[in-house]
RODO-2510 file (C-alpha; in nm, 4 decimals, decimal comma):
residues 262
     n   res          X          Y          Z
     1     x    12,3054    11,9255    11,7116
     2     x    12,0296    11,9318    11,9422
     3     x    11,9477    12,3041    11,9956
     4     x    11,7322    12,2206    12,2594
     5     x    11,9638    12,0595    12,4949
     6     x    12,1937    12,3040    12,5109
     7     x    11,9760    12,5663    12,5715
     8     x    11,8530    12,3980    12,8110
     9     x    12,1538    12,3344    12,9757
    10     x    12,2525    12,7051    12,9222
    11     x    11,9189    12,7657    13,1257
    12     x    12,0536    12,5318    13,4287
    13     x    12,4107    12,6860    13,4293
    14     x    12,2710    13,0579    13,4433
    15     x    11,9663    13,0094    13,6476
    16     x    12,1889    12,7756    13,9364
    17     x    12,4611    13,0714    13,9120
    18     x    12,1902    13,3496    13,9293
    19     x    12,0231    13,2244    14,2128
    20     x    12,3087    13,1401    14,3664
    21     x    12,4322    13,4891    14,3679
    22     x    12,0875    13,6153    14,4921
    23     x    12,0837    13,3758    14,7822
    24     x    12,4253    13,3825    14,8989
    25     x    12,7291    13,4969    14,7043
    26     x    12,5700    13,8334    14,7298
    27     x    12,5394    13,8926    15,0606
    28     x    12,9119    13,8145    15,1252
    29     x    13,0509    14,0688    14,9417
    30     x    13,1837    14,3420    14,9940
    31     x    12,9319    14,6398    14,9365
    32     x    13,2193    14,7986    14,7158
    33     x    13,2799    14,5007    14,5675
    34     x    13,2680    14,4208    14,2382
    35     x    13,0937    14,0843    14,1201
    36     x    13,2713    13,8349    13,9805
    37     x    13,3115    13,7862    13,5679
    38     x    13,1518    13,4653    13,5794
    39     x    12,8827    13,6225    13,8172
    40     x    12,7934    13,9028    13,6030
    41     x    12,7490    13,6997    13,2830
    42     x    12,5735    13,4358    13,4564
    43     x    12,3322    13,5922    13,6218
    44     x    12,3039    13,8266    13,3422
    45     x    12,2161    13,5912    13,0727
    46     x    11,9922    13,4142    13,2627
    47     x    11,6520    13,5982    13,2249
    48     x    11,7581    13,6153    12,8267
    49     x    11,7839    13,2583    12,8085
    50     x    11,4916    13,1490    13,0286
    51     x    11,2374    13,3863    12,7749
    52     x    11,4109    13,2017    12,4794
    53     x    11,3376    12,8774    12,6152
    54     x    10,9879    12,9394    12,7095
    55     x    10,9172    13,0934    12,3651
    56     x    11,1134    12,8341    12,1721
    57     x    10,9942    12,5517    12,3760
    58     x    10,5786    12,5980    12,4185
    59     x    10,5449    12,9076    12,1863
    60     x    10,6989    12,9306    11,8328
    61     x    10,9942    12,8109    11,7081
    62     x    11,2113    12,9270    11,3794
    63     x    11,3102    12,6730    11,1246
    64     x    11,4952    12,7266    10,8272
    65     x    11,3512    12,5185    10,4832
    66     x    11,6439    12,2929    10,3370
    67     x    11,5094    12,1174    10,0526
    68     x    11,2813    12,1730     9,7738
    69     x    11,0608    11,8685     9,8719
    70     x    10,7666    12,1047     9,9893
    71     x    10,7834    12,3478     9,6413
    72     x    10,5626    12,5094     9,5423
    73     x    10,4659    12,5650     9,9047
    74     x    10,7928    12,6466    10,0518
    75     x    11,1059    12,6811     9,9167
    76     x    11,4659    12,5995     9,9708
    77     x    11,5933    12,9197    10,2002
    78     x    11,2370    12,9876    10,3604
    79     x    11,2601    13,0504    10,7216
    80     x    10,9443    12,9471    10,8670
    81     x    10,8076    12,9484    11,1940
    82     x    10,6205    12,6197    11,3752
    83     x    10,3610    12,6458    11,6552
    84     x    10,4474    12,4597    11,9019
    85     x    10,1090    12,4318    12,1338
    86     x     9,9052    12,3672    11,8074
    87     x     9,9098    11,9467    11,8475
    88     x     9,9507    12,0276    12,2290
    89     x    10,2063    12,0930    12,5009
    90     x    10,5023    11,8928    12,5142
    91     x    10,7783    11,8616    12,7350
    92     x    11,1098    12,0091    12,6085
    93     x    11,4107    11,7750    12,5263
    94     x    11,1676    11,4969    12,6098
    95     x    10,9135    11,5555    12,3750
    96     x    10,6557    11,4103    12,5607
    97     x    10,2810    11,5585    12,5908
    98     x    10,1504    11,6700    12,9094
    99     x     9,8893    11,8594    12,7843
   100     x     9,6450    11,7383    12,4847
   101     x     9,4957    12,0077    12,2599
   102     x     9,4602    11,9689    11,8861
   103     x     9,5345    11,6697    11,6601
   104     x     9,7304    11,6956    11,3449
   105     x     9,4589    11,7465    11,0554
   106     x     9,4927    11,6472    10,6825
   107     x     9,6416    11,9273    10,4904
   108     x     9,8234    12,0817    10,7880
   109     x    10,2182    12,1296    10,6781
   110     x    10,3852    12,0028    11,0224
   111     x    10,7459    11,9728    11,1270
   112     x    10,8611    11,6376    11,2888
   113     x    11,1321    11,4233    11,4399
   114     x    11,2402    11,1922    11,1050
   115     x    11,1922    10,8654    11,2159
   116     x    11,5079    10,7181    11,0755
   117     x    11,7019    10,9605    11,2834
   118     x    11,5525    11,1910    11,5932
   119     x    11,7994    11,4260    11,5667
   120     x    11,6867    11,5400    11,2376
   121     x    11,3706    11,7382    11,1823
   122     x    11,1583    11,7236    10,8793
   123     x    10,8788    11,9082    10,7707
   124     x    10,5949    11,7767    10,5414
   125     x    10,2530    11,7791    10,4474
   126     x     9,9585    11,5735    10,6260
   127     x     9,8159    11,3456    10,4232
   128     x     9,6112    11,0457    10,6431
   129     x     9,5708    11,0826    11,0047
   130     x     9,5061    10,7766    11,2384
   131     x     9,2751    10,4516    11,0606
   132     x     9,2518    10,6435    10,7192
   133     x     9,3432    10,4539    10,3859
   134     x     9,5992    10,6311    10,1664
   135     x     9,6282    10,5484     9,8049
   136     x     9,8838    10,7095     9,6236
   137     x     9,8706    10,5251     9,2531
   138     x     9,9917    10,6521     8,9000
   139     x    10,0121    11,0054     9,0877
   140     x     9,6513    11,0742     9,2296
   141     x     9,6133    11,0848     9,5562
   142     x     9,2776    10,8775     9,7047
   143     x     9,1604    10,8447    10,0899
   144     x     8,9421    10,6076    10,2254
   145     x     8,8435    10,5567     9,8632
   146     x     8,7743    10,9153     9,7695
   147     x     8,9870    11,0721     9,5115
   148     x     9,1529    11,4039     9,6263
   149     x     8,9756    11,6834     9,4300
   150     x     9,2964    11,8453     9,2167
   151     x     9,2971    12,0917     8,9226
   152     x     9,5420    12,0803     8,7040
   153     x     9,6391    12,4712     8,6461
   154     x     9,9765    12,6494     8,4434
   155     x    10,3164    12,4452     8,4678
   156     x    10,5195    12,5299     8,7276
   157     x    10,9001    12,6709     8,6021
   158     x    11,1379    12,6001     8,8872
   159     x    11,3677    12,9353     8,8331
   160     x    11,7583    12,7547     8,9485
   161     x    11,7093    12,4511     8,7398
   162     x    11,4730    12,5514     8,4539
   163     x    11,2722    12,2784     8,3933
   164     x    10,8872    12,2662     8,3664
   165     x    10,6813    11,9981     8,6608
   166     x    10,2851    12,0062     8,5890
   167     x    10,1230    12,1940     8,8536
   168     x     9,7820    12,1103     9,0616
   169     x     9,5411    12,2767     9,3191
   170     x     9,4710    12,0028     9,5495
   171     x     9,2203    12,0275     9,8140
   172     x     9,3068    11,8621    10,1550
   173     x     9,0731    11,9323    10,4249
   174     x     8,9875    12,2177    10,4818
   175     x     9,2352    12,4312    10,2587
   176     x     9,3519    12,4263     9,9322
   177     x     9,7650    12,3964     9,7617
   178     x     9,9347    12,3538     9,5055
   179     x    10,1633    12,0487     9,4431
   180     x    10,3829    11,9415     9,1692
   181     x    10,4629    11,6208     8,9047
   182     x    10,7055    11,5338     8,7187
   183     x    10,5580    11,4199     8,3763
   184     x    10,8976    11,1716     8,3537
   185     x    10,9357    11,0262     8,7370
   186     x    10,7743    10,6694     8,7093
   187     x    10,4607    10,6300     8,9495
   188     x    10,6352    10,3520     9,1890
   189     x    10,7983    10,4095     9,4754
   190     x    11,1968    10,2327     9,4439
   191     x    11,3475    10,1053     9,7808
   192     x    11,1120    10,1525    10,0323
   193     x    11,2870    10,0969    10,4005
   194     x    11,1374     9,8524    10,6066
   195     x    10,9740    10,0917    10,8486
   196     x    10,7212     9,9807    11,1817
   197     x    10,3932     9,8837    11,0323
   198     x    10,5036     9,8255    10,7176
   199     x    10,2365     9,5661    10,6805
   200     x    10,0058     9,8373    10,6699
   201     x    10,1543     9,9343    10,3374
   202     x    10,1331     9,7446     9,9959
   203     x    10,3410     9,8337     9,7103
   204     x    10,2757     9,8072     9,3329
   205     x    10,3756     9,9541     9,0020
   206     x    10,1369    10,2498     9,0619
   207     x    10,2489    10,3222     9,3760
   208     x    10,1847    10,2659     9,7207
   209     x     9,8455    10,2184     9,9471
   210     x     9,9033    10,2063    10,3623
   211     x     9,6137    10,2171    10,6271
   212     x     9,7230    10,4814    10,9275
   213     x     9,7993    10,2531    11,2337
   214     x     9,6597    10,4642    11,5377
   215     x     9,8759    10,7229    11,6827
   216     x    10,0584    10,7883    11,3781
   217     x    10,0346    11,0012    11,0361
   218     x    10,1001    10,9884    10,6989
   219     x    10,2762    11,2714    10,5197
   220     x    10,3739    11,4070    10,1753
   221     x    10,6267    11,6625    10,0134
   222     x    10,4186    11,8985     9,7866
   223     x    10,6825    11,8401     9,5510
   224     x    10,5471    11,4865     9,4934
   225     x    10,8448    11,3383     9,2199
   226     x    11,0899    11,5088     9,4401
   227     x    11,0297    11,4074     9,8415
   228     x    11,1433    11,1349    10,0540
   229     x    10,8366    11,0894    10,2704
   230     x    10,5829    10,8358    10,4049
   231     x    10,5538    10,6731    10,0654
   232     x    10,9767    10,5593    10,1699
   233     x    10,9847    10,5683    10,5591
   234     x    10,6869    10,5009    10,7025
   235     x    10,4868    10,6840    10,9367
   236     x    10,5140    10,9755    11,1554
   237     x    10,4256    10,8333    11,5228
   238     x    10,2796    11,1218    11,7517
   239     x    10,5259    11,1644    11,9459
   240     x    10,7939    11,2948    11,6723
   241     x    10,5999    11,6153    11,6209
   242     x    10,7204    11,8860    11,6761
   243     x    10,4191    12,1618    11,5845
   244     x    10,2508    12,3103    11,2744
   245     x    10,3939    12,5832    11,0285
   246     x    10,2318    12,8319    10,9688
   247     x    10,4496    13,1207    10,8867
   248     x    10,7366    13,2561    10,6451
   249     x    10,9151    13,5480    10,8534
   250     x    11,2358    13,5676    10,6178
   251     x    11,3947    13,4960    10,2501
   252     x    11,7237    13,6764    10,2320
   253     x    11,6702    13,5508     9,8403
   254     x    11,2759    13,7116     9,7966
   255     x    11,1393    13,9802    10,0310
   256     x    10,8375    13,9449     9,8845
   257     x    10,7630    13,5662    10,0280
   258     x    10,7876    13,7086    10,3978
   259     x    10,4336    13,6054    10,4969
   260     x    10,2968    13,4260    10,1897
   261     x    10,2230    13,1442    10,3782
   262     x     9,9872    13,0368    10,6581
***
């Protein structure tokens, strides 16, 4: 469902019905009269929906977590919130950038378009921006031929399933997370899809290694054993994003996670 969209056409419906009242429906009532149902409620809702959009659309936008590919980060029932003038303003609906601020940094978690389906949004972490060399072999991560710094600190216990994945302080850029392996997942990656640019990318028994084409990322689950990512479908091209996380606000499941992340 694209949320978007029909807010925005919400937006039309009230705002045409609103000012349509204001500039001549009004003045051809009765003084006495009372205003139309579909007058009230139109012109009623309008100013609610028109702050909704602007915040939703160039401000901050709520997104719920719905898989455990980002644990230890985030987890499944996380509600998060995105930035959404971080990477820039961008058109709603459209998507498209009309004003350029930031670029997408390695380390940043970011939410996206999935580019197998549009409809669908994805969050993950940044891994390689634009013309870097990835290397992601026997489970250490290397770029442009420097091994990620990562220290290997107590197991991680994953509390519905109760089983044990090693657990790692990685630093990526400028900030530091933890990320999880799964002593028993082979290294390679099975079935990659035949993404754009998948020249860029050459697969092995270790794993995978992809140069960034420009205008596009490459991004990675925290939960390394357990994420579909850019290791399987490619790239993220600029245009998919959608804005930078940077907030829990809610866990009906754990109070206590409501801002532990940033």
């Amino acid at each position: 469902m694209n949320f978007a969209l029909i807010l925005l056409i919400l937006l039309l419906l009230s705002g045409a019905i609103w000012a349509a009242d204001a500039l001549f429906l009004r003045k051809r009532r009765a003084a006495d009269a009372k205003e139309p149902w579909w007058v009230e409620y139109g012109a009623s809702f309008f100013p609610v929906i028109l702050i909704v959009f602007v915040l939703r659309s160039f401000i901050v936008e709520p997104f719920k977590i719905p898989s455990g590919s980002m644990i230890p980060t985030l987890l499944v029932g996380d509600f998060i919130l995105v930035n959404k003038y971080t990477y820039g303003i961008r058109l709603p609906v459209a998507n498209l950038k009309v004003i350029d601020l930031n670029e997408p940094q390695r380390g940043d978690v970011m939410v996206f378009r999935y580019p197998e389906d549009p409809s669908l949004d994805y969050i993950k972490r940044v891994v390689g921006v634009p013309g870097d060399i990835v290397a992601y072999q026997n489970k250490r991560l290397t770029i442009n031929g420097k091994p990620v710094p990562v220290e290997q600190v107590a197991d991680y216990l994953h509390p519905e399933r109760l089983y044990y994945s090693e657990q790692y302080v990685e630093k990526l850029g400028e900030g530091e997370h933890r990320m999880l392996n799964d002593q028993d997942a082979p290294p390679f990656i099975p079935h990659p899809a035949q993404f754009p640019h998948r020249d860029n990318c050459s697969y092995n028994s270790a794993g995978v290694i992809c140069t960034v084409p420009p205008g596009e990322y490459f991004v990675m689950g925290d939960n390394r054993d357990n994420s579909r990512d850019s290791r399987f479908w490619g790239f993220v091209p600029d245009e998919n994003i959608v804005g930078k996380a940077f907030f829990i606000w809610l866990n009906f499941g754990d109070f206590k996670r409501i801002g532990s992340f940033r």
